[in-house]
C-alpha positions in Angstrom: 2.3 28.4 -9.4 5.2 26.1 -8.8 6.2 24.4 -5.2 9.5 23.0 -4.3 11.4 21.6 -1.8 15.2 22.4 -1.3 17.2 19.9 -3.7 13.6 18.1 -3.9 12.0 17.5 -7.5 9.6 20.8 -8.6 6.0 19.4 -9.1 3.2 22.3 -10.6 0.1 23.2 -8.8 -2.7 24.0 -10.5 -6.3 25.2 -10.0 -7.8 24.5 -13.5 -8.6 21.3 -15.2 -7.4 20.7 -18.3 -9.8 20.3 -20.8 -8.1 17.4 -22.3 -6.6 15.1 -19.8 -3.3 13.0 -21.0 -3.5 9.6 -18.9 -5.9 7.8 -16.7 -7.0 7.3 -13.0 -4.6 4.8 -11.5 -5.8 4.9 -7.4 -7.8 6.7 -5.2 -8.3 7.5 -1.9 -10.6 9.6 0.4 -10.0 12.6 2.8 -12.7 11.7 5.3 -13.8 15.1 7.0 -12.7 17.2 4.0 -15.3 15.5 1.4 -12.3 15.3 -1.3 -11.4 12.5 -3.4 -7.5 12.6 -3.9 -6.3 10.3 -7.3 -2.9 9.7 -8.9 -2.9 9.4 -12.5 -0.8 7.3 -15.2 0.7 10.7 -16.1 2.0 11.1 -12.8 0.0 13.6 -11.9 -2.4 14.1 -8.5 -6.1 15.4 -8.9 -8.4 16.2 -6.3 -12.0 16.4 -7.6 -14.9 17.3 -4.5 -16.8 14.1 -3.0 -20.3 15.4 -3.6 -20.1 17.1 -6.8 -17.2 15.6 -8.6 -15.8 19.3 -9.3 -12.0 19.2 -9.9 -10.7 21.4 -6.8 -6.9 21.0 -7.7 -3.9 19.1 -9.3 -0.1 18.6 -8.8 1.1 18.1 -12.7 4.4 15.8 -12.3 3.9 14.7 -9.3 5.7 11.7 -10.2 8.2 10.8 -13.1 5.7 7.9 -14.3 3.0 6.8 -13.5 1.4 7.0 -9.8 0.6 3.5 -8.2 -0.6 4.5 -4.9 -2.1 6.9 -2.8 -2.6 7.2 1.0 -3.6 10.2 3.4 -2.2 10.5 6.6 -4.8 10.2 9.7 -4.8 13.4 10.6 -5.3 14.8 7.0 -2.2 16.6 7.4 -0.1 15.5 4.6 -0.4 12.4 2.1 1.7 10.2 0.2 2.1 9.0 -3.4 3.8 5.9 -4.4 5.3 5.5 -8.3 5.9 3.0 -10.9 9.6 4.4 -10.9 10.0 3.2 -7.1 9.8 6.7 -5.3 8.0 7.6 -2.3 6.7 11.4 -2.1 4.9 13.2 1.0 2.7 16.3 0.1 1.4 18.9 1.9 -2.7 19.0 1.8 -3.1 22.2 2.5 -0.5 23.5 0.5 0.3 20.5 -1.8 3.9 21.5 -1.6 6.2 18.4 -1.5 7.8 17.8 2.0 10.1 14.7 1.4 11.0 12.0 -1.3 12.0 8.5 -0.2 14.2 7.1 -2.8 15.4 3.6 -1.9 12.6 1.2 -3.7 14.0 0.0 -7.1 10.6 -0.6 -9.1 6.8 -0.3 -8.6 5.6 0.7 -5.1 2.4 -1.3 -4.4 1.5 -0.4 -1.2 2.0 2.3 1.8 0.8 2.1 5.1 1.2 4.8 8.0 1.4 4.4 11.7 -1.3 5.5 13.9 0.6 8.7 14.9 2.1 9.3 10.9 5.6 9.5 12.3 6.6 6.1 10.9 5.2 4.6 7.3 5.8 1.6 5.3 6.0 0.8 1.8 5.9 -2.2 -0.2 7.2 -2.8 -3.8 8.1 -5.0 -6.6 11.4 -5.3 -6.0 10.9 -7.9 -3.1 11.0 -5.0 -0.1 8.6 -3.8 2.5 10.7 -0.5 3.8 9.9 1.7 7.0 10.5 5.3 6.8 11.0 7.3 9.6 9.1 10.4 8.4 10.3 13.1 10.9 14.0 12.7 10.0 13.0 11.5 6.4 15.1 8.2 6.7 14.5 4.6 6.4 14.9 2.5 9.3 14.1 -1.1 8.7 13.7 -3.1 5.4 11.8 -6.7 4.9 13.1 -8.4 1.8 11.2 -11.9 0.7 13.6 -14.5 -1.0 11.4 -14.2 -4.8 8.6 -12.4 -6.2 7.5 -8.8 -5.9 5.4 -7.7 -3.3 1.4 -7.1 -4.1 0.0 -5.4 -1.1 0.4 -5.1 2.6 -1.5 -4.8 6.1 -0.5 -3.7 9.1 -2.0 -4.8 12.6 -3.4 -3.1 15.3 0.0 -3.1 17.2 1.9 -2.0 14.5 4.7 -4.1 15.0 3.3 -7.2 12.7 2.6 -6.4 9.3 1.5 -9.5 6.3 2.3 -9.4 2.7 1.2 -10.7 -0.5 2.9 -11.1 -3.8 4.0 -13.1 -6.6 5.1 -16.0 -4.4 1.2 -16.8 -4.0 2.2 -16.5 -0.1 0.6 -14.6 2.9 4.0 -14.0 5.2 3.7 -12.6 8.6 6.6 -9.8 9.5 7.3 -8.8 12.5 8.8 -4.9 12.2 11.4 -5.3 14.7 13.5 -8.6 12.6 14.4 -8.4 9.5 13.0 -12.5 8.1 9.6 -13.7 8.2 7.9 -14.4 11.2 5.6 -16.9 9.5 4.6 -18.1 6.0 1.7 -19.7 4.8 1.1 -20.6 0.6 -2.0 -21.0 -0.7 -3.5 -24.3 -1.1 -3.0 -25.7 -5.1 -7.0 -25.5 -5.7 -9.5 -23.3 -4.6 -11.6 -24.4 -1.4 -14.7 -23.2 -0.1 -14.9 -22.2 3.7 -12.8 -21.0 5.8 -11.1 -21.7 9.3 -9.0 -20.0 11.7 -7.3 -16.7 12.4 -3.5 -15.6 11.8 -2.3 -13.8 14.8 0.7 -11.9 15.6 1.1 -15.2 18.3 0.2 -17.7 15.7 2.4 -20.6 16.0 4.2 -21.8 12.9 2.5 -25.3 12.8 -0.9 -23.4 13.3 -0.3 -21.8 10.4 0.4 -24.1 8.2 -2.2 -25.7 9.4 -4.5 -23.4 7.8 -3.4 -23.7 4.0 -3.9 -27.4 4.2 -6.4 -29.2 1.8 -8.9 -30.1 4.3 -12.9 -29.0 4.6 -13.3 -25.8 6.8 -9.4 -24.4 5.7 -9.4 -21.1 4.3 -10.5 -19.9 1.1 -7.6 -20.0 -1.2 -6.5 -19.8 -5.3 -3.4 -20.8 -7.1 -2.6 -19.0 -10.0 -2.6 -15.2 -9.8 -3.9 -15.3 -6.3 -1.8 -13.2 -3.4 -2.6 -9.4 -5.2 -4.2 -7.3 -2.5 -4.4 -8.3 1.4 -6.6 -7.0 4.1 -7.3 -7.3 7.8 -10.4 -6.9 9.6 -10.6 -4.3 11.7 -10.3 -6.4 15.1 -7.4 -8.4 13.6 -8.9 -11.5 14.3 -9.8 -12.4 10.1 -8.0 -11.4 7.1 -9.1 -10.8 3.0 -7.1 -11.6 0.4 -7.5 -11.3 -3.5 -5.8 -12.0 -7.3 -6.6 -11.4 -10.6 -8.0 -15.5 -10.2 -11.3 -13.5 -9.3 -10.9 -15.5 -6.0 -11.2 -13.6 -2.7 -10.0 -15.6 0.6 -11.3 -15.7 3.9 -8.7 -16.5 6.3 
């Protein structure tokens, strides 16, 4: 069968595996309550296999132009979205797997996607320098967060969901705060790796607190040059925050 969205792109559904698969498993993520395992694919295609078994349950074949980057259910297990090496955002029915939007505006590799407690509003993050926020009920953006160099790696958004940090190629953790369009806050890594750690970044951080935290001194945060600044992570009170690079270094902050 074949499922389409007005003027959208057409993307096939299928029920069988095939017995030779063309690409490779690029992300995962979960469906909690479901038991299903959702993963894109460097053929730009989605597969959903069962938790428990590993059974393949169902695919989307050209899901994506290229390959898919980036997955992400919604909370409510509702819909999810994909995110592609071509720099297109796509939101997908679960239960039907029918696509219900694409978000077009990202000019290369979408790295990251995060969705608001309520999955109204998400954001994405992307190569070309952007974090964007979509408002997914009338399937528009409605901010974007552009940092001077570097692509973006990998976002996280706090608890208030109004201050979000990035990571990327500028071997930088930036605060953001939704609402204005520059940094709130920047703090680069130190030039060598320390041990320890020291500190929290806040939404209320001061500036000279945070730079405070990337300097060279014992009990500073853990922190690489070098291809350090790929993923980012907060903790679930938003009190501490992980990050990590291909420098096999992971950060404490």
């Amino acid at each position: 069968a074949h499922t389409a969205v007005a003027g959208k792109a057409t993307a096939a559904v299928t029920g069988a595996q095939p017995e030779k698969l063309s690409g490779v498993p690029t992300c995962l993520s979960f469906l909690g309550s479901m038991e299903v395992l959702v993963s894109g694919w460097s053929d730009g295609a989605v597969r959903a296999y069962d938790a428990r078994s590993g059974e393949f349950l169902w695919g989307i074949d050209s899901a994506h132009r290229c390959a898919i980057a980036t997955i992400l259910p919604s909370p409510n297990l509702k819909f999810f979205v994909t995110g592609g090496e071509e720099g297109e955002v796509r939101v997908w029915d679960v239960r039907t797997r029918e696509l219900q939007c694409e978000l077009k505006e990202h000019k290369s590799r979408v790295t990251g996607l995060k969705l608001f407690g309520d999955s109204s509003m998400l954001l994405s993050c992307s190569k070309d320098k952007s974090v964007m926020g979509w408002d997914l009920r009338k399937q528009k953006r409605v901010t974007t967060h552009e940092q001077r160099m570097g692509g973006i790696n990998g976002m996280d958004l706090y608890l208030n969901e109004t201050n979000f940090l990035t990571v990327g190629f500028e071997r930088k953790v930036t605060l953001w705060d939704i609402r204005a369009p520059l940094a709130a806050a920047v703090v680069p890594y130190a030039a060598e790796p320390r041990a320890g750690f020291g500190g929290s970044l806040s939404p209320s951080t001061p500036q000279s607190d945070m730079d405070a935290l990337s300097s060279t001194t014992a009990g500073t945060a853990a922190a690489a040059g070098g291809g350090h600044g790929t993923v980012v992570s907060l903790s679930h009170d938003n009190r501490w925050f992980v990050t990590g690079g291909k420098d096999s270094v992971v950060g404490l902050w």
